[in-house]
MIDRENDO-589968 format. One record per residue (C-alpha): x, z, y; residue in one letter. Coordinates in steps of 0.2 Angstrom, whole numbers, plus 5000, padded with zeros to 4 digits. Each point is the difference from the previous one (the first is absolute). Layout:
N
XZYa;...
//
This chain:
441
504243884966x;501049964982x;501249914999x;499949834988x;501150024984x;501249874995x;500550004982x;501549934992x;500049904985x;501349934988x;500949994984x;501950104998x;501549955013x;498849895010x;500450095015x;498550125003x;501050155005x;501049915010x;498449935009x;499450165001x;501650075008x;500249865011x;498150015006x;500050205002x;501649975010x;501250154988x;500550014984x;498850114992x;500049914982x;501749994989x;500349805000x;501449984982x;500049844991x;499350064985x;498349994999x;498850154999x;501150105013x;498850015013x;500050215001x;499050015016x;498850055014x;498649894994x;499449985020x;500549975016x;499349985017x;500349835007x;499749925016x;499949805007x;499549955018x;498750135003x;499550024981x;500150144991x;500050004981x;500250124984x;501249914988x;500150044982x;501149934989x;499350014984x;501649984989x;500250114984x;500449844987x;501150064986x;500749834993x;500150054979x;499249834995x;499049855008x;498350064992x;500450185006x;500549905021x;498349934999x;499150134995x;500750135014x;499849845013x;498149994996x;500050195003x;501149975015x;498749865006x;498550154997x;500550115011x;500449885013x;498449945000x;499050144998x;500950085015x;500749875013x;499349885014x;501449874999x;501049974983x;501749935003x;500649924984x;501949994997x;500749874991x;502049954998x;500549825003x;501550024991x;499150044984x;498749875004x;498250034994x;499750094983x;498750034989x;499650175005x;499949945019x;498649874994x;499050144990x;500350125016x;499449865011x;498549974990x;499550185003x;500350025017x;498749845005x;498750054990x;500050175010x;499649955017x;501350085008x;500949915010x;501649964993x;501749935008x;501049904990x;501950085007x;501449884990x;501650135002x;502049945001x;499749875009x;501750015010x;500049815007x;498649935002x;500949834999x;500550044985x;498650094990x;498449935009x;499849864985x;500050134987x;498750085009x;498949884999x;499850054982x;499050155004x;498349895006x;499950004983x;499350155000x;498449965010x;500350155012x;500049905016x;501749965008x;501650094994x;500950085014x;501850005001x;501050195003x;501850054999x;499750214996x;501750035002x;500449885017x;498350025006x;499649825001x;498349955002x;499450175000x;499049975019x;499249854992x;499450104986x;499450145011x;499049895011x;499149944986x;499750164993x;499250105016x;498849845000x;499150124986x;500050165008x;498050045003x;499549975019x;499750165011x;498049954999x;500050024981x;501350165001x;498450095014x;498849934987x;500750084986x;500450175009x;498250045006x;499950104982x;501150124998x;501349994984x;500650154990x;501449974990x;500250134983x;501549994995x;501250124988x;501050014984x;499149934984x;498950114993x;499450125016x;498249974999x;499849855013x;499049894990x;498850174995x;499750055020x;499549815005x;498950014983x;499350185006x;499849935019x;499149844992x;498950104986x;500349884989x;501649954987x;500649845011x;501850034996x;500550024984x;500750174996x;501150054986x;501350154995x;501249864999x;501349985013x;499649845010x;498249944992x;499649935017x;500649825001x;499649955017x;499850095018x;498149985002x;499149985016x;498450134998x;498750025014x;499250155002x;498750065010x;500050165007x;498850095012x;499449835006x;501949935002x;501249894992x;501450034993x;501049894987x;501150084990x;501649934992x;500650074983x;501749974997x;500450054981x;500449814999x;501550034986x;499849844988x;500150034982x;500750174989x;501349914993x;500949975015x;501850085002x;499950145013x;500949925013x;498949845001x;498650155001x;500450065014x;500749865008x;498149924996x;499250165008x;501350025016x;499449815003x;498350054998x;499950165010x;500949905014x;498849865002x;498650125000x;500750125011x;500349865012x;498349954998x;499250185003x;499750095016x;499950174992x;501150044983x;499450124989x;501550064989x;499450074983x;501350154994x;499650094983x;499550175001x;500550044984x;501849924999x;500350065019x;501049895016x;501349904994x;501449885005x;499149874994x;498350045013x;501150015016x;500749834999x;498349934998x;499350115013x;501549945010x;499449814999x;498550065010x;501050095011x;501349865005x;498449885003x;499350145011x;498550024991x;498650145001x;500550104983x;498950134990x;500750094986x;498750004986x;500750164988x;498949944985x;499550114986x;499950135007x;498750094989x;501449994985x;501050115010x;500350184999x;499450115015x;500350135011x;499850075016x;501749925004x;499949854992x;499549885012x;501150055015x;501650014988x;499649824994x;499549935017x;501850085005x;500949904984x;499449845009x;500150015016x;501850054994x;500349844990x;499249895013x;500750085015x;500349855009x;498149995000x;499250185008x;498749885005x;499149954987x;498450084992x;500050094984x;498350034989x;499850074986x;498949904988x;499449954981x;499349844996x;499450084984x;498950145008x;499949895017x;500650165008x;500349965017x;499649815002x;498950025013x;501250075011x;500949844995x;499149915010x;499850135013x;502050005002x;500249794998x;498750005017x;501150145008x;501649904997x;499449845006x;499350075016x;501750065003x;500849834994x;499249935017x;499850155011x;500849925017x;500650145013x;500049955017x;501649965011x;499850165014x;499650144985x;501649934991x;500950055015x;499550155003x;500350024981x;501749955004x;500450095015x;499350164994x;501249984985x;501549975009x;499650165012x;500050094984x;501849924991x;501049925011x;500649824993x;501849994992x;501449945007x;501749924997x;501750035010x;499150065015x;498649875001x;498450054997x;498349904992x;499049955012x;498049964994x;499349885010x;498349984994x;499049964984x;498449894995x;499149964981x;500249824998x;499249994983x;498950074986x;500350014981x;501150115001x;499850055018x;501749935007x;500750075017x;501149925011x;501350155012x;501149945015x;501650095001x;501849975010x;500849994983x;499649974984x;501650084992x;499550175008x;498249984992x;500450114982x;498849984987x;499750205004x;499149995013x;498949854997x;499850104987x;499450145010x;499149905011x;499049944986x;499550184996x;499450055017x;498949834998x;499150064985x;499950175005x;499049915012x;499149884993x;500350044980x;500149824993x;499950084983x;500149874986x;501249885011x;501649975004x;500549965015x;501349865008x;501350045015x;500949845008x;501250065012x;500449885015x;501150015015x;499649985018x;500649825004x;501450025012x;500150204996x;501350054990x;
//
């Protein structure tokens, strides 16, 4: 099931790092009075009541000149409305309401989205509530009023934003077609493999760095199934400075990714692993994610015998932290490959849901602990109660021990190998939630 996306919207020193921080519950942006400090993680897991929520904050304003402000807050908008569920716009009651709040505003309603009109600094509401009247002028419903920084009001404003998140009818409705994020750096080939898949130039595909203006929802049919695809070039225009690049594409591989049951993460054959490809490979894997790793262009590389097993070694070396996932060996240009694509996608998603029963768990388990006994700490020793699958997507278990302390990462790890020696789950991570006993200790 994805999580909704909130996205955060604002002018400079309006607060929206400060929101962000105060929602996400740690201070993961640098909050400075000057404007155009926000240096951050661009997004954040969040939770309210039983809600989950993706919450981006779209930042990234540099304030040179008011024409230059507007023009990055249009760009601002654009992103949050091509990605989010539920906008959150930030205004500052202290600076009252500006042009480029009006010009913003008028963006935001024409898009459909829905929009939530947050009026920031509000510290007393006895004191402030007249000037926030102001803001109905906007015609985006009813302001709201926050304090960021005391985290007033910021329950009222929750309420009213959960009231968007999509039921759990419309999530199953959504879900019964499987969606297959492609995601990568600018420029790997994802736009060609959709094309190739498709037979036809739906996605317009270029030399240049960050063509690709949008993450495009593609449905392909394949064998007599459905899959849609979502292409995630989405970098806005070339004249961008680097860093709103790739803040614009770490907001768009997020929402996609969160979006996707399988991630397919394009590397270049030619350029090799890099830096670059583990931290968006490790977006999928924090969301637990069925991952492929597509290495495309594969026909411009040079071969030998050896090839192919030294650069399967390189990254499963750089992505250690995922020995799980798939790697193939593609060319959209040739279409090399593509059908075993599809052929893996299937593969991975079987194992997205696989559910093992209770009992063989056990015997898993108690096999495994016959074989290497469980650590232990000043002369107590783990006890493993028992363990159960509680969920799919990634599959999730649930173990019972006498103390969680004594449970070292280690031997879940271990655990987790004699599990997919068992059962393989390729493709998939899996998810470990470690209880104790109630009343063992």
């Amino acid at each position: 099931m994805s999580k909704p996306i909130v996205a955060i919207v604002g002018r400079p020193n309006v607060g929206k790092s400060t929101l962000f921080n105060a929602l996400a519950g740690e201070t993961i942006s640098i909050v400075k009075d000057t404007p155009g400090v926000t240096r951050d993680r661009i997004y954040a897991d969040a939770t309210w009541l039983n809600y989950s929520f993706t919450l981006i904050d779209t930042g990234g304003i540099e304030p040179e000149s008011k024409d230059v402000i507007l023009a990055q807050m249009r760009d601002q908008a654009q992103i949050a409305i091509d990605t989010a569920d539920v906008i959150i716009f930030i205004t500052d009651v202290r600076q009252g309401l500006v042009d480029a709040d009006s010009k913003v505003a008028d963006m935001l309603r024409r898009s459909g989205k829905p929009v939530l009109l947050v009026v920031n600094k509000v510290d007393s509401f006895a004191k402030f509530m007249p000037d926030v009247y102001e803001f109905y002028n906007l015609g985006i419903g009813d302001p709201i009023p926050i304090s960021a920084s005391s985290k007033l009001g910021m329950g009222d404003m929750l309420d009213e934003v959960v009231k968007y998140f999509p039921t759990e009818e419309e999530e199953e409705e959504e879900n019964e077609i499987p969606h297959i994020a492609i995601v990568g750096k600018p420029n790997v080939g994802k736009s060609s493999i959709v094309n190739k898949l498709l037979g036809q130039n739906r996605v317009i595909v270029s030399n240049v760095a960050g063509t690709t203006r949008d993450a495009i929802d593609t449905n392909v049919m394949w064998n007599g199934k459905e899959y849609v695809f979502i292409d995630t070039a989405g970098l806005r225009r070339k004249n961008k400075i680097k860093e709103e690049l790739e803040r614009y594409s770490i907001i768009r591989t997020v929402t996609a990714v969160e979006r996707a049951d399988v991630v397919i993460v394009v590397i270049d054959a030619v350029e090799g692993i890099t830096e670059q490809d583990a931290k968006i490979a490790g977006i999928a894997h924090e969301r637990g994610k069925g991952v492929i790793i597509a290495v495309n262009k594969w026909d411009a590389v040079e071969k030998d015998d050896k090839t192919i097993y030294k650069y399967t070694n390189k990254v499963r070396e750089v992505l250690a932290y995922m020995p799980y996932a798939e790697i193939l060996f593609i060319s959209a240009q040739t279409g090399q490959r593509l059908p075993k694509l599809f052929e893996t996608i299937d593969m991975v998603l079987e194992n997205q849901t696989l559910r093992i029963q209770t009992g063989v768990l056990n015997e898993i388990m108690t096999e495994a602990i016959a074989m290497q006994q469980p650590p232990s700490d000043k002369g107590k020793r783990l006890k493993l109660y028992y363990m159960t699958q509680v969920s799919i997507k990634p599959p999730t278990f649930v173990i019972f021990v006498n103390d969680k302390e004594l449970m070292h990462f280690s031997y879940t790890r271990y655990l987790e190998n004699k599990i997919r020696e068992a059962f393989g789950f390729r493709g998939t991570s899996l998810k470990f939630i470690i209880r104790e006993r109630n009343g063992e200790k």
